[in-house]
N, C-alpha and C positions, 0 to 999 in steps of 0.2 A: 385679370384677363377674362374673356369672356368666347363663343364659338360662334357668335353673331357676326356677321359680313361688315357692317358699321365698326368702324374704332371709335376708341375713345381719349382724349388728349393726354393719356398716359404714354402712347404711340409714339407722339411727337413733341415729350418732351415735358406734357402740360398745355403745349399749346392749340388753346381753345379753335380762335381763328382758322388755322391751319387744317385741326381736327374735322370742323366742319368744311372745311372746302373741300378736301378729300373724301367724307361721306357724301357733299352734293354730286361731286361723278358718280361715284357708287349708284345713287339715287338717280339719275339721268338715266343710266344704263339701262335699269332697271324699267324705266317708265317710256322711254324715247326706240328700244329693240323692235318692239313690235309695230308699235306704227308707222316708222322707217320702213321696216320690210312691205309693211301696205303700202305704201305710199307709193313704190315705184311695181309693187305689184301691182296694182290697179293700170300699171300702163302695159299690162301686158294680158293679166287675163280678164278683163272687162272694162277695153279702153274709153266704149261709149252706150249708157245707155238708152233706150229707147223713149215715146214720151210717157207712154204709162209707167215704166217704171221712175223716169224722173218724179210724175206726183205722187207716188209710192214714199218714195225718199222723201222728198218735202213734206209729206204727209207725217211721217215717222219719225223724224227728226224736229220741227215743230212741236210736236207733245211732247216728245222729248226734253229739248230746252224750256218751253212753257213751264214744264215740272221741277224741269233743274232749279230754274230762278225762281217760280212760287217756295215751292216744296223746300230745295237745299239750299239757297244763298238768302231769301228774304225769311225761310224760317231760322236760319243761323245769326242771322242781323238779329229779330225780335229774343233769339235766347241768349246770344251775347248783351244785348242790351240787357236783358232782364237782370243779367249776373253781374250786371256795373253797375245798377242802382240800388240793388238789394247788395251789395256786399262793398261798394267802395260810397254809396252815399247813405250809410246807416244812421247818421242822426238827421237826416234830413225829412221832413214828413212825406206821408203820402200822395198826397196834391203834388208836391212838388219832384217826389220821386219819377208821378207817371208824366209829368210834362215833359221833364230832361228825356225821358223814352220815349215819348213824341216825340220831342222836338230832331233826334237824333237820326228816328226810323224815317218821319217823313223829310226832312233835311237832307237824308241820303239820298232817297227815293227824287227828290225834286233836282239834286246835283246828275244824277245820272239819266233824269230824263231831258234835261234840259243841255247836257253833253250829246246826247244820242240824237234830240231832233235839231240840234240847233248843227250837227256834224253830216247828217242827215242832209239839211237844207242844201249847204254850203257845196257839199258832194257832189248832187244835182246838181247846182246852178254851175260850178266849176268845170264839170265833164259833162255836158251836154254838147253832142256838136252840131246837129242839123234837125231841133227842134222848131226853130225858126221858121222851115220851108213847107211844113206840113200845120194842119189843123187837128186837132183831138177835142176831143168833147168835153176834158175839163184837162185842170191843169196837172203835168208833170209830178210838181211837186205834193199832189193828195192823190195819186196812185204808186203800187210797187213799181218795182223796174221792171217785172213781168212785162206787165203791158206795155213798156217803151218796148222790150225786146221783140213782144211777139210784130211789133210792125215796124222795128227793123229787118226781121228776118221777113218779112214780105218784099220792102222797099228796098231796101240797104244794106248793106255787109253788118255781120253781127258786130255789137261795139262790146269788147270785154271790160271795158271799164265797169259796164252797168253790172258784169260779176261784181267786182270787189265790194259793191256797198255793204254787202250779205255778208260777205267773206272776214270787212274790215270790222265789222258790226261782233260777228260773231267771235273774231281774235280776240275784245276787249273781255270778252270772258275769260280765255288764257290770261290773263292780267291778274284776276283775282285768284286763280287756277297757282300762277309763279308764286305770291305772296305765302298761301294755303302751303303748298308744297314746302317751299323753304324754311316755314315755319317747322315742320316737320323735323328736315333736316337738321335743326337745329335741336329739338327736345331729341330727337335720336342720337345725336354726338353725348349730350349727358347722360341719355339711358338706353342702349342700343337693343336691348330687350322688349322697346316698348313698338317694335315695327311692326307696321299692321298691313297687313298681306292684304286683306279683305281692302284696304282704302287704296291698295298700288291696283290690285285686279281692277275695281269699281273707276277708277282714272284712265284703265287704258280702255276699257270700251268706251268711255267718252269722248276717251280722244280718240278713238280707232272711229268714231262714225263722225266728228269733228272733221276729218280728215276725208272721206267720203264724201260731205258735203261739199267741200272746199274744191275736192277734184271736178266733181260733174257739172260745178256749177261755172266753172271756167270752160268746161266740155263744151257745157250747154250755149255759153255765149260765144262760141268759136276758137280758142284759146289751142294750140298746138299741143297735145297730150305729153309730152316729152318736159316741155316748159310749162304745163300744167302742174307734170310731178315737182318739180324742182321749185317752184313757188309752193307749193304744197309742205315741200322740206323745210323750206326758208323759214316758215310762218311758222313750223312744228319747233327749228330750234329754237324760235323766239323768247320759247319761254323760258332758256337758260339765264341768260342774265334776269330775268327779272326773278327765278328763284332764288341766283345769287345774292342780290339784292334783298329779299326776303328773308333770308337764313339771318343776316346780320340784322334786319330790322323789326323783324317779327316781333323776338323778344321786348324791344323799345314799347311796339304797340301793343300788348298784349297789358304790359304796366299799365300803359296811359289808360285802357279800357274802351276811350269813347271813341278812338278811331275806325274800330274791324266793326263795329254795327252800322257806321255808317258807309265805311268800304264796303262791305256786303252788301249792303241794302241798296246804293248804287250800282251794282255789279247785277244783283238781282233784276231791276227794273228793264236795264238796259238787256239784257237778253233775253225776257219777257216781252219786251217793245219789240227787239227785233224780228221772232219770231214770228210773233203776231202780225207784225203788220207787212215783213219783207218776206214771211215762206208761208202762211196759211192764204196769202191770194193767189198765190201760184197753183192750188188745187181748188181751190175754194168758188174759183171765179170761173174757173175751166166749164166751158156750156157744150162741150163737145162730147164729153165723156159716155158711154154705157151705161146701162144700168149695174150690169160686172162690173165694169171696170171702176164705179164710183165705190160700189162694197168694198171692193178690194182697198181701193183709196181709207175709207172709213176703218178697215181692218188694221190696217196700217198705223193708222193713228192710235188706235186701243192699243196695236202691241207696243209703240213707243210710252206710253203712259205704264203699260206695264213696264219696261225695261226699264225707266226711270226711275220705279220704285224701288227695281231689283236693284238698282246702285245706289241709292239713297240709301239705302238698307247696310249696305258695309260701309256707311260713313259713321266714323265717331266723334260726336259733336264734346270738343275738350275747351272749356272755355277756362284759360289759367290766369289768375288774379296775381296780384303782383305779391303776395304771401307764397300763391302754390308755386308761381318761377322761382322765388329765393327756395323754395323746399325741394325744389328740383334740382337745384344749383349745386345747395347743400349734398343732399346724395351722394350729386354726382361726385363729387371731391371725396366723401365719406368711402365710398366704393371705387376710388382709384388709389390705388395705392403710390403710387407718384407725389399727385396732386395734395394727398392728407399728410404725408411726408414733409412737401413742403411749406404746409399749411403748421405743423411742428414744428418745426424750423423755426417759421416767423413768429409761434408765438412764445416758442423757449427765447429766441432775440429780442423781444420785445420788453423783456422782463431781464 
């Protein structure tokens, strides 16, 4: 036994499965507390903000994700890759060690951008409704949705669709977010010791301004603050199942090797793309602004690049080969007393 909050399948019997479902609630609680309570905070103590502070936020949260996906998911892609060519393709030469790590890193990179513009396209052409009856100076689909909004909100009632593209763009990163996590959960059911405080804190101010952006940006295109919050929730549970999901499958990929560089490295791209091209025109493009109020905009941005380092910084980059999962496995059974029990058992019967 142990005085960590995580059990271990000694609990239930042995059973693995089980063991980790029970620590994935534990681990939701955990991660989902706090930005629950923002979530419908936000509808109460700062239900709208103004437009400087909107490119404040856009400003701060673009560096932000720009850093996340350069920084944490496409330098995690290139270090996973590097631990599957040096350690599960050991006779294989050099030439062809770094090709399979190209082939991998840009393979990924070319799935996920080609997900992101081709989802992109499809987006626009599908919810446009009265592009039709006006002219612009070039086409819809080679500017943000900024600029459809700012000449709805001149012409026409705000359309909240053109929120979601940012919103929908930005959830696919909770995608990689559920997988990461679950995997987690899962190394913690065999060793519950190994829980890193430093990677639950560094997850919830992600997702605490994840959820910031999500709200204002529904604000901003007319969206009723009430069912702003509540879409806001919706999108936060989402990423339960797909943890659960992860918990069970993590270990699968982590064997295989070749799949999480190129899950990352897609993951990476796409919220790099996003950023870039769906929240740096939002401030970028603004010709109205102050000379104040552009500093500020720029200040903005430094602090997000800082903050992003600041959580990059409690992440631990654990890339487990399919030796270090059985030695983990091993342990775990070695250090449950149940489990090595019956591990006895089967091999006094077996003889």
């Amino acid at each position: 036994m142990n005085n960590s909050i995580f059990l271990t399948p000694s609990y239930f019997d042995g059973n693995q499965y089980l063991a980790t479902f029970v620590n994935l609630l534990i681990y939701v609680a955990f991660l989902l507390t706090v930005p629950t309570i923002l979530i419908f905070g936000l509808t109460f103590l700062k239900p709208k903000l103004s437009q400087n502070q909107q490119l404040n936020l856009y400003a701060f949260s673009s560096a932000l994700l720009i850093s996340i996906g350069m920084l944490g998911l496409l330098f995690e892609a290139t270090e996973s890759a590097n631990v599957y060519v040096e350690q599960s393709l050991i006779h294989y030469e050099t030439v062809y060690k770094n090709l399979i790590k190209i082939g991998m890193l840009v393979g990924g990179a070319v799935i996920g951008l080609t997900i992101v513009i081709s989802f992109r396209f499809l987006y626009i052409h599908f919810t446009k409704q009265d592009h039709c009856n006006h002219s612009h100076n070039h086409s819809l689909h080679i500017t943000n949705e900024h600029e459809d909004y700012q000449h709805k909100m001149k012409e026409h009632k705000p359309n909240i669709k053109a929120a979601w593209l940012v919103i929908i763009l930005l959830l696919s990163h909770r995608t990689i977010d559920g997988f990461v996590l679950g995997g987690t959960v899962s190394l913690l059911t065999l060793d519950p010791s190994q829980i890193n405080i430093g990677f639950i804190v560094s997850f919830n101010i992600h997702i605490l301004i994840e959820v910031i952006i999500i709200h204002y940006r529904q604000i901003q295109f007319g969206e009723k603050k009430f069912r702003a919050a509540l879409h806001n929730f919706y999108t936060t549970i989402l990423i339960i199942p797909i943890m659960l999901i992860g918990a069970y499958v993590n270990p699968l990929l982590r064997q295989v090797g070749w799949i999480l560089p190129i899950v990352n490295a897609s993951g990476g791209v796409i919220i790099t793309f996003m950023a870039i091209i769906e929240l740096v025109p939002e401030f970028i493009h603004n010709k109205s602004m102050k000379t104040a109020d552009w500093y500020k905009v720029l200040i903005s941005f430094a602090l997000g690049l800082v903050i992003a380092i600041l959580i990059l910084s409690f992440h631990e980059h654990t890339h487990e080969t399919t030796s270090s999962y059985l030695s983990n496995q091993t342990k775990a059974v070695l250090s449950d007393p149940l489990l090595f029990n019956k591990l006895k058992q089967r091999f006094i019967l077996s003889y």
